[in-house]
N, C-alpha and C positions, 0 to 999 in steps of 0.2 A: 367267490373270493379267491384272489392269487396267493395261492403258498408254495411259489418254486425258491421264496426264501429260504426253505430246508436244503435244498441244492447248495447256496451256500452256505450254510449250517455245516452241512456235513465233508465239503471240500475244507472250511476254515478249523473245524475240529475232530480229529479223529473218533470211532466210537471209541469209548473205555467207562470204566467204570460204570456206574450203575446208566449210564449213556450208551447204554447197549439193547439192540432186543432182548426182551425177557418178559413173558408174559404174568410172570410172579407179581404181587401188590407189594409196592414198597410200604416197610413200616418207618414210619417219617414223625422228626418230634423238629415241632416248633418255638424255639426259642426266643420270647417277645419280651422286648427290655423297656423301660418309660419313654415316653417323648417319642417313639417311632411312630414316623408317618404312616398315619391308616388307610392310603391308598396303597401303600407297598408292604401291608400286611395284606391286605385284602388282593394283593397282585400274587401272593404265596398263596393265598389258601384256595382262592377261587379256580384258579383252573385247574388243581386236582378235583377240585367238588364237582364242576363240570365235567372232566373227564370220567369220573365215575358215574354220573348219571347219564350222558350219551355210553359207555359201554356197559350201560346197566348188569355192573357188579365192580366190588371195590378194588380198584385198580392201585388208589392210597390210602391208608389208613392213617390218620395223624393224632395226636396229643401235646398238650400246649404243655408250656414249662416256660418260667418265670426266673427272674434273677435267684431269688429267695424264697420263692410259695408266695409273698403277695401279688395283690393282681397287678397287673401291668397297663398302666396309663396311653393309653395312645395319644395324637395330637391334638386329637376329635373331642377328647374324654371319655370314648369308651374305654370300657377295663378290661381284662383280660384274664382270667381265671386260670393258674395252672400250679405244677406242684412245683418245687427248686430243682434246679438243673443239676444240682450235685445230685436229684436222686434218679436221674434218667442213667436206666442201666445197660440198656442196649439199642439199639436202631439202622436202617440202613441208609436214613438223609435225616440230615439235622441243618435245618432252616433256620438262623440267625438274624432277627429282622429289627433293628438298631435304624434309630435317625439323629437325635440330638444328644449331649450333655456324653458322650464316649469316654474321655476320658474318666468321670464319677465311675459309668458302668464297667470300665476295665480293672473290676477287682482281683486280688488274687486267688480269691475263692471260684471268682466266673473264669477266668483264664485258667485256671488248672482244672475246672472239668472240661474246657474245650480240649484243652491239650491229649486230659484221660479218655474221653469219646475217639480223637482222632485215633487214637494208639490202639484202639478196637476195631480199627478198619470203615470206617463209620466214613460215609460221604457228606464233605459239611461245604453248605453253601452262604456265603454272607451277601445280605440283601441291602439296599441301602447303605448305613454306617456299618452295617456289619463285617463289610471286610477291616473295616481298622481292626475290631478285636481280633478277628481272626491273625492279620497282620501284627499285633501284640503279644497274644499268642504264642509269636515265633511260627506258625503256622504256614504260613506264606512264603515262607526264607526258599528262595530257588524258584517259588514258582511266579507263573503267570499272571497277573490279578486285574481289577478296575474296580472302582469305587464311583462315587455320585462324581457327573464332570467337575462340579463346583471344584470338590475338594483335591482333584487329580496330584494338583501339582504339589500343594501340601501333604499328602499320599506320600507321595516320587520321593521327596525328601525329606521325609519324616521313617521311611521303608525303602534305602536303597537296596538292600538284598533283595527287595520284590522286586521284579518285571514290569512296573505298573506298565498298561494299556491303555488308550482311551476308545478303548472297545465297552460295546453296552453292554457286552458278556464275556466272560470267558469260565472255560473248562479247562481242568487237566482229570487225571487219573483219580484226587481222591479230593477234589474240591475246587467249587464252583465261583464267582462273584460277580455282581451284577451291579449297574449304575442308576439304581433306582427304580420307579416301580411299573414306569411301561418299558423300559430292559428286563426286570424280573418277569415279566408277561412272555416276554420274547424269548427267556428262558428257559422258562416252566413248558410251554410250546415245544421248544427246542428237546428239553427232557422228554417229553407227552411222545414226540416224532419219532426220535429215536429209539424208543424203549419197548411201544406199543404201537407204533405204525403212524406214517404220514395222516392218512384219513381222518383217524381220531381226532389229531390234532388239528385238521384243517374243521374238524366238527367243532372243536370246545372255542377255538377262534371264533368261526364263524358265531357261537352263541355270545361272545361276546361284540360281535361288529368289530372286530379288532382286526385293525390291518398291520404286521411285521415287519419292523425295520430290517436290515443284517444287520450282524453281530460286528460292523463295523464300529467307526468312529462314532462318537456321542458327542461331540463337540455341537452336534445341530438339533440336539434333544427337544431344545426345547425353540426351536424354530418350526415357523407355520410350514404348512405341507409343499405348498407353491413355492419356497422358498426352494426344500429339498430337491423340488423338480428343474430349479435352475443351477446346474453345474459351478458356473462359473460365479453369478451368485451368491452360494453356497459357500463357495472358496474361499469367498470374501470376505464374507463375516467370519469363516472360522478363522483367516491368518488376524482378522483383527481381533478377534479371543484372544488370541496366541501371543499379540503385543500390547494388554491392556495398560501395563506397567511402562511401556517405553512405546506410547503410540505413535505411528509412521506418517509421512505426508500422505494424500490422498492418491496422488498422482500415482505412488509406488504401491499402492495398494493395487490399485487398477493394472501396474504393469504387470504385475503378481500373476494374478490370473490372467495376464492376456487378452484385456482388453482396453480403449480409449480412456482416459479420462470420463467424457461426454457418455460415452457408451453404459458406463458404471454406474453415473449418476442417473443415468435414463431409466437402469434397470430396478435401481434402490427406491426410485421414485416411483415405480409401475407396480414394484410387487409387496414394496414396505410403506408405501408413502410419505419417506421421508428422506433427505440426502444422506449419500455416503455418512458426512463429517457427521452430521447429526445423529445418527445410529453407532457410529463410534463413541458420542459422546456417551448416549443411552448407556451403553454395555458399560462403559467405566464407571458409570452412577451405577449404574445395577451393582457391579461388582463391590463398588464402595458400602452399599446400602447393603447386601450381604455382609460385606466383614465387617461391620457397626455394629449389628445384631447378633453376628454368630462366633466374633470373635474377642477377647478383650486387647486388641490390638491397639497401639496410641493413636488418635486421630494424625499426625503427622508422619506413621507409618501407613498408613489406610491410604493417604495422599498418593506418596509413593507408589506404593503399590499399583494405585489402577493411574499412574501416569502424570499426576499434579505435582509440581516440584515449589512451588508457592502454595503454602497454607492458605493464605487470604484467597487465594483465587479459588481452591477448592473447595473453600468454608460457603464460599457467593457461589458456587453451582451446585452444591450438595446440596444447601437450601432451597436453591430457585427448584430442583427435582421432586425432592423428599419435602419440602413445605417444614423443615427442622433441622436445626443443626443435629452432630453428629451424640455430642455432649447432652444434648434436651432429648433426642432419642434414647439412648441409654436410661437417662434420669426416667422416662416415660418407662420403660421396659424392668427398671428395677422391683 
């Protein structure tokens, strides 16, 4: 397994904070709130577990903590047993691992032991949704940060004093945030590397078959690998991310990156099986069918949003997509 992704790791982020050699076991409390997705809890706790069984002896020691002492639901239905984070007294990483319903969880009892934690020198990293609260918090004001791609842009403008990135990680001096839960792999890796040696971490990987993006962009997260491997490609589908609300002609897509028309459509077809226009369509359904579900947005802003400017036109491809309007969705989901 190739891991000279720590080369970039380590060019893109200086050491500091607990991202430093140090062969001491961090004492690390995990903060699990309802509705967090159970792959990007399981992307926290897994690879210290692994790390500490390849350097057979405990490199992390952790402890769960819940909004309030009840258990914590994940998406799955597992629960999660821990005590209230108001009564976590001390630690040197506090894992944040947040997916849905953020704003219920941003109370002012959870926000003010984030705040008390920080003020203890305490390394806090939000997984998932977790950087919102952190960003709620007040936490994030000056710094660096990234969140799930989805929500980047609503991020951006919901926290213009943060930095946001559409990096799948980032690091500063006393706090961490990741975009989800094969970025928080890439993380925790990134920590493992730094802290207790390359090796290790190319070991707890390796037990995972997991191969490491950089801590670059995330805009292609959730793009197949063969995609990643074609540059220009790549380019492609991200500029069209980037214009779902005001989609371009095709042609200007293709000039984008620097390639024919013909050329574009050859490659869309070879490595997606589908045309350009077609896969543009795709993403603006996709994105439509996310803010249906994740947001109470009106169907004629949702429109907007991913590029339809006629209701009726977008009611007759939401359906032909999704097999329901946007309204029998919702009523489905209430």
């Amino acid at each position: 397994m190739h891991f000279a992704i720590y080369e970039v790791y380590m060019t893109k982020f200086e050491e500091t904070g607990i991202f430093r050699p140090n062969p001491n076991a961090l004492n690390t409390a995990i903060l699990v709130l309802d509705d967090c997705n159970t792959l990007s809890f399981a992307a926290a706790v897994d690879p210290m577990r692994a790390a500490n069984r390849r350097a057979a002896k405990p490199l992390f020691n952790w402890t769960f903590y819940t909004a309030n002492g009840h258990p914590a639901a994940l998406t799955s239905g597992l629960e999660i047993t821990g005590s209230a984070i108001s009564k976590l007294v001390a630690c040197d990483l506090l894992l944040v691992v947040a997916g849905f319903r953020l704003e219920e969880h941003a109370t002012p009892s959870l926000l003010a032991s984030l705040r008390r934690i920080a003020r203890q020198g305490t390394t806090i990293a939000g997984i998932d949704g977790g950087p919102w609260l952190l960003a709620r918090a007040g936490l994030l004001d000056g710094e660096t940060a990234t969140t799930h791609w989805e929500d980047l842009e609503e991020f951006a403008t919901r926290f213009p004093q943060v930095n946001t990135r559409r990096d799948r990680f980032c690091v500063s001096d006393r706090f961490a945030t990741s975009g989800g839960a094969a970025p928080c792999i890439d993380m925790m890796l990134h920590l493992i590397a730094t802290r207790f040696g390359e090796p290790l971490a190319r070991r707890v990987g390796g037990a995972f078959l997991y191969d490491p993006l950089p801590a670059g962009s995330q805009t292609l997260t959730s793009a197949p690998r063969k995609v990643r491997r074609n540059p220009r490609l790549a380019r492609a589908l991200e500029h069209m991310e980037a214009t779902l609300s005001d989609p371009l002609p095709i042609p200007q897509i293709a000039a984008h990156v620097g390639l024919s028309l013909r050329a574009l459509e050859l490659r869309f077809q070879a490595h997606l099986g589908q045309s350009p226009k077609a896969a543009y369509l795709q993403m603006r359904l996709e994105e439509a069918l996310r803010l249906a579900t994740d947001t109470s947005l009106p169907v004629r802003d949702i429109a907007l949003a991913t590029g339809f400017n006629a209701p009726a036109t977008f009611a007759r491809a939401f359906k032909s997509a999704h097999g329901q309007s946007v309204r029998d969705l919702r009523a489905q989901s209430a």
